[in-house]
N, C-alpha and C positions, 0 to 999 in steps of 0.2 A: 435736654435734647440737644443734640450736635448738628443737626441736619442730614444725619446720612440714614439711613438706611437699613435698620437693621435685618439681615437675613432671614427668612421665614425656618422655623425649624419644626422638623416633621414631630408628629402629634403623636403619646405613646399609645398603645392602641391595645387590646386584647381580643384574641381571637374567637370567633363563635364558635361552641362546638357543642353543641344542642342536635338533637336527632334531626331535624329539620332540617340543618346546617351542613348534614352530609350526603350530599348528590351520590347515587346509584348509578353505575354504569357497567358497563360490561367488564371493564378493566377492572374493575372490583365485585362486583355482584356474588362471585365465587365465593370470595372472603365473608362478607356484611353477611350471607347465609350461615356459612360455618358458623361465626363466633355468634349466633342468633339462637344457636341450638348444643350450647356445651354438653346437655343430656346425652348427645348421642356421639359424644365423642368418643374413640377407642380408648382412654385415658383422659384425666381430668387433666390434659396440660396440651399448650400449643403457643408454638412459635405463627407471629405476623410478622412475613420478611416485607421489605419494600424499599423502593429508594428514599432519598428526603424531601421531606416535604408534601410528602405521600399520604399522607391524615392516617399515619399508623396509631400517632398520640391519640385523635379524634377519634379513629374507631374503637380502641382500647379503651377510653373513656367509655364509651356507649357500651361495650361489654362491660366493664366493671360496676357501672350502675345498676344493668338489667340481672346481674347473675351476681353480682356481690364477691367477686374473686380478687385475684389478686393482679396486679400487672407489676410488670418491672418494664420501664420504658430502654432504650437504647440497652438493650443486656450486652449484645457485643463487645463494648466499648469497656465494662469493667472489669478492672483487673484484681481483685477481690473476687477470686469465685463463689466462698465460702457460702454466702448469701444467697446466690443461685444454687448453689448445694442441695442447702436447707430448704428452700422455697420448691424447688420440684419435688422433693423428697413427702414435703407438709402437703401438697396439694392433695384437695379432695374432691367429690362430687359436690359438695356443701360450697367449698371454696375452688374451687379450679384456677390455675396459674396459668397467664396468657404473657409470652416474654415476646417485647419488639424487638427489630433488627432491621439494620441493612444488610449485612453478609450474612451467608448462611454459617452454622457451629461450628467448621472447621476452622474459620479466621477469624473464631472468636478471641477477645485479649489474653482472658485466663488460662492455665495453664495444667486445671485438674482432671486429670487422665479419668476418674470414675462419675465426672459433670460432663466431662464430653461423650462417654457412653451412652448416657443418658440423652443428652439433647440430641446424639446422632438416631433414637429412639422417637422421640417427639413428630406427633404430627406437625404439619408446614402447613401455612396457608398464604398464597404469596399476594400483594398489592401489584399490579403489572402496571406499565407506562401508559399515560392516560391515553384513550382514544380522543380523536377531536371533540365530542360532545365532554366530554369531562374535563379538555384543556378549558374550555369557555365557562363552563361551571366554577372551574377551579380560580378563574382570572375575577370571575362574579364574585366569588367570597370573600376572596383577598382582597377587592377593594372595597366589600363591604365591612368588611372586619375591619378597613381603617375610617369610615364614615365617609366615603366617596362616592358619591350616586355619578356613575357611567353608563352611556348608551348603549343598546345593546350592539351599535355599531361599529364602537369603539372593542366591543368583546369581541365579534366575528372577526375584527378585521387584524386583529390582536394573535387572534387562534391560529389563522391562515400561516404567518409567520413567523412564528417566535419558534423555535425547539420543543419541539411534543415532550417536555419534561416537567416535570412538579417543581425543579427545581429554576427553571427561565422564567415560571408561570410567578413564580414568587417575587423572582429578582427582577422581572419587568415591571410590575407593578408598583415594588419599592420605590423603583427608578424614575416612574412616571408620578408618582406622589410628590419626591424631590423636585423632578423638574416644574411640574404644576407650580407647588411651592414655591419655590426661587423665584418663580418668571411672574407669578399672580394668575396663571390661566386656569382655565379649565380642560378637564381630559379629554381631549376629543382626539377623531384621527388625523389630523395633521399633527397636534404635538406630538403623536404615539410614532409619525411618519419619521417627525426629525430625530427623535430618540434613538430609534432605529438605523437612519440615517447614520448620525454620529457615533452610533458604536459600531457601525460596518467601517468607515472609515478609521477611527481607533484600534480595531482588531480586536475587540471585545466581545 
């Protein structure tokens, strides 16, 4: 031991994503429906758009379980169409194909003229920006997904200000785990005040 101090380092964590573990709300309720009932879908295939952070991974999970299909997460992103090809092509009513995104097929990476016919074909079912009751939910998860028991005061007064985004709901929490960490405190609202605080001042 040297006497100093060693820096607390954040804990590595894995997320819930169990049926329970996905709050329902109007911002999504559209969707959680859809992918609930692939039987009735015009076609065994569908695109879930959404931004990040959006529990596009988490609802696809809970479709793949209940209906046994197929997913491919972030499809946009890959530049291998070939695979998305194949995979719409294969889809059944037995296995149904449910491809995630954040932008819709036209800016998607690949670049195959008879994959994008197709996906411009596919039903859409879109994840929309939380409403307030799903920003608190979503701040509830995230900190329990890292083993942090928070007041539910520290959640409302969380929701009130942060950015109605999936993805501020994520990075504040990060944020307040570190800070907590460093300092030895607990989550309450005043650290969440100074946090805040200091990235209005930073311009973050």
């Amino acid at each position: 031991m040297t006497g100093l101090e060693q820096p607390a380092l954040p804990l590595a964590y894995a997320p819930r994503l169990g049926e329970a573990d996905f709050f329902v709300s109007e911002a999504n309720r559209d969707a959680v429906e859809w992918l609930a009932r692939p039987p009735l879908w015009p076609m065994p295939r569908c695109l879930l758009l959404g931004p990040a952070a959006s529990g596009k991974t988490h609802l696809a999970g809970l479709f793949e379980a209940r209906s046994g299909g197929l997913v491919i997460d972030d499809a946009d992103v890959l530049e291998d169409g070939e695979p998305l090809f194949h995979a719409w092509n294969a889809a059944s009513a037995t296995r149904p194909l449910l491809l995630t995104a954040r932008r819709l097929p036209r800016h998607w990476v690949h670049r195959l003229p008879d994959l994008a016919s197709r996906l411009a074909a596919t039903p859409q079912v879109q994840l929309a920006d939380p409403d307030d009751a799903l920003v608190e939910a979503v701040l509830a998860k995230r900190f329990a997904d890292r083993g942090l028991k928070v007041g539910p005061e520290v959640l409302a007064w969380l929701a009130l200000r942060i950015e109605r985004s999936f993805a501020a709901a994520a990075d504040v929490v990060a944020r307040l785990d570190a800070m907590a960490l460093a300092e030895r405190r607990d989550i309450t609202v005043p650290l969440a005040r100074e946090l805040l605080e200091a990235q209005l001042q930073l311009g973050l």
